[in-house]
C-alpha positions as CSV (number, residue, x, y, z in Angstrom):
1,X,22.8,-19.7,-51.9
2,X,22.2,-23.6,-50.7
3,X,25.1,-25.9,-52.2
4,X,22.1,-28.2,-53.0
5,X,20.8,-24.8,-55.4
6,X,24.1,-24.9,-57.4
7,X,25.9,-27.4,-60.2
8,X,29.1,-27.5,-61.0
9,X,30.3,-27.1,-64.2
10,X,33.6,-26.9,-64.3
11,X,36.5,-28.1,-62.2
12,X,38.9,-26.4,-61.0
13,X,41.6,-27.4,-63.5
14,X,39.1,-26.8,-66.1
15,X,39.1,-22.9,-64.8
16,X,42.8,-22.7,-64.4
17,X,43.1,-23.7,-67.5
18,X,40.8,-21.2,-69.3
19,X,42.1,-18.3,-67.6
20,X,45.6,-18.8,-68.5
21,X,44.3,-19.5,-72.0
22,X,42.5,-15.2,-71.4
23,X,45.6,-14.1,-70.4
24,X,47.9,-15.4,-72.6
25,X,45.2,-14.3,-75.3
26,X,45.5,-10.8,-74.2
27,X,49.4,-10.6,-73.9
28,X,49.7,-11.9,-77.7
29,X,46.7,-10.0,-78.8
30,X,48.3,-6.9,-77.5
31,X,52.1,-7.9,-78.2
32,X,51.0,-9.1,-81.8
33,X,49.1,-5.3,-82.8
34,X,52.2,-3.9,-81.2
35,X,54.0,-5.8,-84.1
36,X,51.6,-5.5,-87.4
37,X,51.7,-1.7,-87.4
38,X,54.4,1.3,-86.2
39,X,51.5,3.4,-84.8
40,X,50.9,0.5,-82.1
41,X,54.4,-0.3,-81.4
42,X,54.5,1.4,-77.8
43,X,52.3,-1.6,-76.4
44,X,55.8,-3.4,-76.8
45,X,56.6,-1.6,-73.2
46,X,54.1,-4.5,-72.3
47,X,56.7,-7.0,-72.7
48,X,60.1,-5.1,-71.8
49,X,60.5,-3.5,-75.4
50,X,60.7,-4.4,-79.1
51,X,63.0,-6.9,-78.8
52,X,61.9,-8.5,-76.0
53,X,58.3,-8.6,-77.2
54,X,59.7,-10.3,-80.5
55,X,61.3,-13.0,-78.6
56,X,58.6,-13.5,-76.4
57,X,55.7,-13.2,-78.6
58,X,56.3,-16.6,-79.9
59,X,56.4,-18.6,-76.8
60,X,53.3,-17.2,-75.2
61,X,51.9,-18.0,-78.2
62,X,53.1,-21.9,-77.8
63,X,51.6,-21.7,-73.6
64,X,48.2,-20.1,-75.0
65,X,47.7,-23.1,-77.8
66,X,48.7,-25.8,-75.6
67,X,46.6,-24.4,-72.8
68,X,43.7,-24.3,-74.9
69,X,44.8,-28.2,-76.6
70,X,44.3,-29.5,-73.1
71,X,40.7,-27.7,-72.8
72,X,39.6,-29.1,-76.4
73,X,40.6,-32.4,-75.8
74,X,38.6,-32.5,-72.7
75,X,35.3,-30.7,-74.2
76,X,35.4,-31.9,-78.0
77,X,33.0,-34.2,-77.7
78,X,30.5,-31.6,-76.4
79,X,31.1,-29.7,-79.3
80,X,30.2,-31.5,-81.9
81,X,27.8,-30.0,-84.0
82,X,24.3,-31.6,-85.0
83,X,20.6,-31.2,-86.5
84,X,19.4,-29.8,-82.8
85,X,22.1,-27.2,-83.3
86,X,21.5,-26.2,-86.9
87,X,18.0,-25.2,-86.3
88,X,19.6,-23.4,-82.9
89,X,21.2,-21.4,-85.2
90,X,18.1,-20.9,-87.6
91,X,16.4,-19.6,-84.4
92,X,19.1,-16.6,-83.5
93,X,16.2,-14.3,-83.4
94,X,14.7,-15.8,-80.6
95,X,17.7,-15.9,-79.0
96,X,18.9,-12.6,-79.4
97,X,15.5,-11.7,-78.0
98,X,15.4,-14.3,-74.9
99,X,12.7,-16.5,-76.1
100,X,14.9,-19.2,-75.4
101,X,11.6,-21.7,-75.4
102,X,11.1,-21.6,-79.1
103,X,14.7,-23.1,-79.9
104,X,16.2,-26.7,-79.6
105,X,17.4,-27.3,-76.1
106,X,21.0,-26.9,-75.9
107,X,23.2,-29.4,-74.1
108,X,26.4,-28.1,-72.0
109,X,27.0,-25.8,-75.1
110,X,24.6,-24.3,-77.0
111,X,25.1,-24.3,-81.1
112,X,27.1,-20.4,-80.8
113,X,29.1,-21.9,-78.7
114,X,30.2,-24.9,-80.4
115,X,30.7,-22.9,-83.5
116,X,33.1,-20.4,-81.6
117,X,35.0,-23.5,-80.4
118,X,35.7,-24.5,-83.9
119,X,36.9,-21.4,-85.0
120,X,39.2,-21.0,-82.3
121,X,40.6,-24.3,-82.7
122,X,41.2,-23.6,-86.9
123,X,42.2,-19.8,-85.7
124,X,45.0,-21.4,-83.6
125,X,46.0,-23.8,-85.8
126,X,46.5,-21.8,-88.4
127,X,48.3,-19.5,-85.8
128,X,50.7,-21.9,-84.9
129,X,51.7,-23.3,-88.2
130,X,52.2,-19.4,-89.4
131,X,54.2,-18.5,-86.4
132,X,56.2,-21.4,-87.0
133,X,57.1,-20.6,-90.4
134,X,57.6,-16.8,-89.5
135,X,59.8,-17.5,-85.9
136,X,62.9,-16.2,-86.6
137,X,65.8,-17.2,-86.1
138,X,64.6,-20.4,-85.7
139,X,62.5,-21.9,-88.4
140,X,62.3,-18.9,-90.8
141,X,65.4,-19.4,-92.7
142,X,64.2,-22.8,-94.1
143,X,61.4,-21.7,-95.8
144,X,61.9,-19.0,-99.3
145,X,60.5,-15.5,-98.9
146,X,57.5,-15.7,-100.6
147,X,56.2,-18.8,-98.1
148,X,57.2,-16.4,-94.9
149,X,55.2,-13.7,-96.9
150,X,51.4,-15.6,-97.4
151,X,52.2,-17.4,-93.5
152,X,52.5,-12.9,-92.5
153,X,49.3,-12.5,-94.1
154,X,47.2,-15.6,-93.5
155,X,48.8,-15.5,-89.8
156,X,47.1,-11.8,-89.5
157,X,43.8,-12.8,-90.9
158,X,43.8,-15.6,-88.2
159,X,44.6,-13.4,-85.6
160,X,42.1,-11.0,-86.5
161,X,39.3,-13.7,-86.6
162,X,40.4,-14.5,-83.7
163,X,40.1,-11.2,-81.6
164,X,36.6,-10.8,-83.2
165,X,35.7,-13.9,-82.0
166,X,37.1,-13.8,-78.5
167,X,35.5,-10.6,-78.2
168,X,32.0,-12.2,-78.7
169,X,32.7,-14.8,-76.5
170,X,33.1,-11.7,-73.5
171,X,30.6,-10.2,-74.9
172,X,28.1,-13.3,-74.3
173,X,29.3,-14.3,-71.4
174,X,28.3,-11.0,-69.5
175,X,25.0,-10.7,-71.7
176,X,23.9,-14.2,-70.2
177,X,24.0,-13.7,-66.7
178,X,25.3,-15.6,-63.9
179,X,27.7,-17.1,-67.5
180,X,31.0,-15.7,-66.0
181,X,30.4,-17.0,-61.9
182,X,30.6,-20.8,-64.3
183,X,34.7,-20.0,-65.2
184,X,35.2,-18.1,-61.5
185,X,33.7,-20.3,-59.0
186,X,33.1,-23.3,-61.3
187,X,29.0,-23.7,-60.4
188,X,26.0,-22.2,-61.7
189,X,22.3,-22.2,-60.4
190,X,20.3,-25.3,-61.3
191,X,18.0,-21.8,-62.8
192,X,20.6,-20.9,-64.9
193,X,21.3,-24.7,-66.1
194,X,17.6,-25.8,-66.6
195,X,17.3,-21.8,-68.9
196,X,20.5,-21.9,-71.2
197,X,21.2,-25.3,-71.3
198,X,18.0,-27.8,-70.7
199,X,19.2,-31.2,-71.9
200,X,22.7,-30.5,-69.9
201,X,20.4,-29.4,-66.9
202,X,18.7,-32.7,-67.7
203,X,21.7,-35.2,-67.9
204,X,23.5,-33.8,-64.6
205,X,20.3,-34.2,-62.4
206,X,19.3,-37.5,-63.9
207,X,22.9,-38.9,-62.8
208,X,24.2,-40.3,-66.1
């Protein structure tokens, strides 16, 4: 494939940084249902152990939000949500079914993908300021039992959310073909640009 053929679309600090945002993901994911029930506890080995995974399960936590911080504060602004992307979102049955003509055109994110990005970012949050209150023996013993109890709960709903909605991500990624080659070699085909994401297609090859 021609360079001339190809776009780039993200740097390589930009992929660097995503993938240590997947695995860190996927240790915590892991090390975290190893944790919420007794069933799961042998993914623990993953880490070194029960102990170990307890004293690391925190930290990799604190890598994977400030890994994904540094993304969002370089891709915010092309997340914003607006009218184009509401009726995106009105239109998922065309999308589902690849009429992609009959909706909006999407910028360097389309409307599903800008909505994922949000709940990450609140999914994380939320994950952070939980795991805070929880991290023993650091913070925990300034807060009284019944705070450390909602932050177990609302810190497991987050997580969950969070899974489900890394989990679609994956699972988009591979349904749009040629999505995955963007985060591994950092260009797509100007095909692939001018399809899923016109008005992006549109600002790159105008220059602005």
């Amino acid at each position: 494939m021609s360079e001339t053929d190809q776009i780039q679309r993200y740097e390589p600090s930009d992929r660097v940084n995503h993938w240590l945002v997947a695995i860190t993901f996927v240790l915590l994911a892991l090390s975290g249902l190893a944790l919420f029930h007794p069933s799961m506890f042998f993914l623990t080995n993953l880490l070194g152990g029960g102990p170990w995974t307890r004293i690391l399960h925190p930290f990799i936590g604190l890598v994977m939000f400030f890994s994904f911080l540094t993304f969002a504060l370089r891709f915010w602004r092309h997340n914003l949500i607006d009218d184009k992307d509401e009726q995106w979102l009105k239109h998922w049955q065309d999308i589902v079914n690849k009429r992609e003509d009959k909706v909006p055109e999407a910028g360097r994110y389309n409307a599903g993908q800008k909505v994922l990005f949000w709940v990450m970012a609140g999914c994380l949050a939320v994950l952070l300021v939980t795991g805070i209150v929880m991290w023993r023996p650091y913070f925990a013993p300034a807060f009284n039992i019944t705070v450390i109890r909602i932050a177990v709960v609302l810190h497991a709903i987050a997580a969950f959310v969070l899974i489900l909605g890394i989990m679609v991500h994956i699972y988009a990624a591979i349904w749009v073909k040629g999505s995955v080659r963007a985060m591994t070699r950092g260009y797509v085909t100007r095909n692939w640009a001018r399809k899923h994401h016109p008005a992006w297609y549109k600002e790159v090859t105008s220059g602005k």
